[in-house]
C-alpha positions in Angstrom: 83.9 94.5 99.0 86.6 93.7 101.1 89.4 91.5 100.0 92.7 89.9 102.6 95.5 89.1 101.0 98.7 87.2 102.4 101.9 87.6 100.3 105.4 86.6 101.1 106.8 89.0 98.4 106.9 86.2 95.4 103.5 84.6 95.8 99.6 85.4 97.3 98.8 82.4 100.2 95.8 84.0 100.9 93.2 85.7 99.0 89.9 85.7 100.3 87.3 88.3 99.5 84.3 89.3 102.0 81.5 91.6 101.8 81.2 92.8 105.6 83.9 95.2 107.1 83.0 92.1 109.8 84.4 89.5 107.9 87.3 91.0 106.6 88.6 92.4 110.3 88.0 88.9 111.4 89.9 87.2 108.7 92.9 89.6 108.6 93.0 89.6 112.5 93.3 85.5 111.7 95.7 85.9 108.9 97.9 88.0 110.9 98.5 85.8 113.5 100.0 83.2 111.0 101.6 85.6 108.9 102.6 88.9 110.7 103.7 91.9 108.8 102.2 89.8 105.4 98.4 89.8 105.7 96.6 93.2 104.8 92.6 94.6 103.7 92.2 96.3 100.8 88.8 97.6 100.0 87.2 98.6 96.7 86.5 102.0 97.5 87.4 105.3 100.3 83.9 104.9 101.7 84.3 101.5 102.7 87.8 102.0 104.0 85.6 104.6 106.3 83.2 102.1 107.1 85.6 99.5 108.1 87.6 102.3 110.1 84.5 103.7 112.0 83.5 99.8 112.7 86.5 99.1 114.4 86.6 102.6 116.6 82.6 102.3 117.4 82.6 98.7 118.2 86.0 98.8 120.5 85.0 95.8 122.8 84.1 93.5 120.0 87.4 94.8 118.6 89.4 93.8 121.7 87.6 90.5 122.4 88.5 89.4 118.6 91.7 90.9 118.7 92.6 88.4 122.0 90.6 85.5 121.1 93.0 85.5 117.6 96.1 86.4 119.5 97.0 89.1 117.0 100.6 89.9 117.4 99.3 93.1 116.8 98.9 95.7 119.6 95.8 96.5 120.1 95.4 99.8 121.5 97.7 101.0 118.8 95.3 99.7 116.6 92.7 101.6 118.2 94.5 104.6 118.3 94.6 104.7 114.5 91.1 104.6 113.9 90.6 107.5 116.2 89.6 109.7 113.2 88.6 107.3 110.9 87.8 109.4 107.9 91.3 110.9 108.4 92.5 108.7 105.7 96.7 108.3 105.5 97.4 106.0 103.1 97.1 106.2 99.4 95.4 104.6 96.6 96.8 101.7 94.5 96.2 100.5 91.1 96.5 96.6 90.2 95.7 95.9 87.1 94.2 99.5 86.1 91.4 98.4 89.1 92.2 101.2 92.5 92.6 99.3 95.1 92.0 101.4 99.2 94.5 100.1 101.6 92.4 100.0 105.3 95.3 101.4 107.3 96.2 100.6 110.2 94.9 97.2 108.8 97.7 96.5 105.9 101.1 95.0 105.5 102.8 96.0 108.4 
């Protein structure tokens, strides 16, 4: 499962949950354009931060054409260049309320 979250520091807007890597690219790519540098994945294990990374890298185009359609403030290509090894995992594991919790980096709170 993939959840995207929206925080402003002292309250969640958004938390939706989704059980694609699909879904949850497509609703943070959303999120981020009304909250940049607040809306972020997290998935419930490593593997699926994998999946979601490898997603993203295989399926560029669909990647771009979302990434425009959305107008993420994001760049793009950067966010492509992160998922260039997408097992290469650079982030770290959190725990929230004694449940780990993946962040899918480049895909977090910027």
């Amino acid at each position: 499962m993939y959840t995207v979250t929206v925080t402003n520091g002292l309250e969640m807007l958004v938390n939706k949950t989704y059980k694609t890597p699909w879904g949850a690219v497509n609703g943070w790519l959303k999120e981020s354009k009304k909250h940049p540098f607040e809306a972020a994945i997290d998935a419930t294990t490593k593997d699926e931060v994998i999946t979601l990374r490898k997603l993203v890298k295989d399926c560029k185009d669909w990647f771009l054409e979302s990434h425009a359609k959305a107008e993420n403030p994001y760049d793009a290509e950067w966010l492509l260049s992160q998922v260039e090894e997408p097992e290469k995992l650079n982030g770290c594991e959190f725990k929230y309320d004694d449940v780990p919790s993946y962040p899918c980096v480049p895909f977090t709170v910027g």
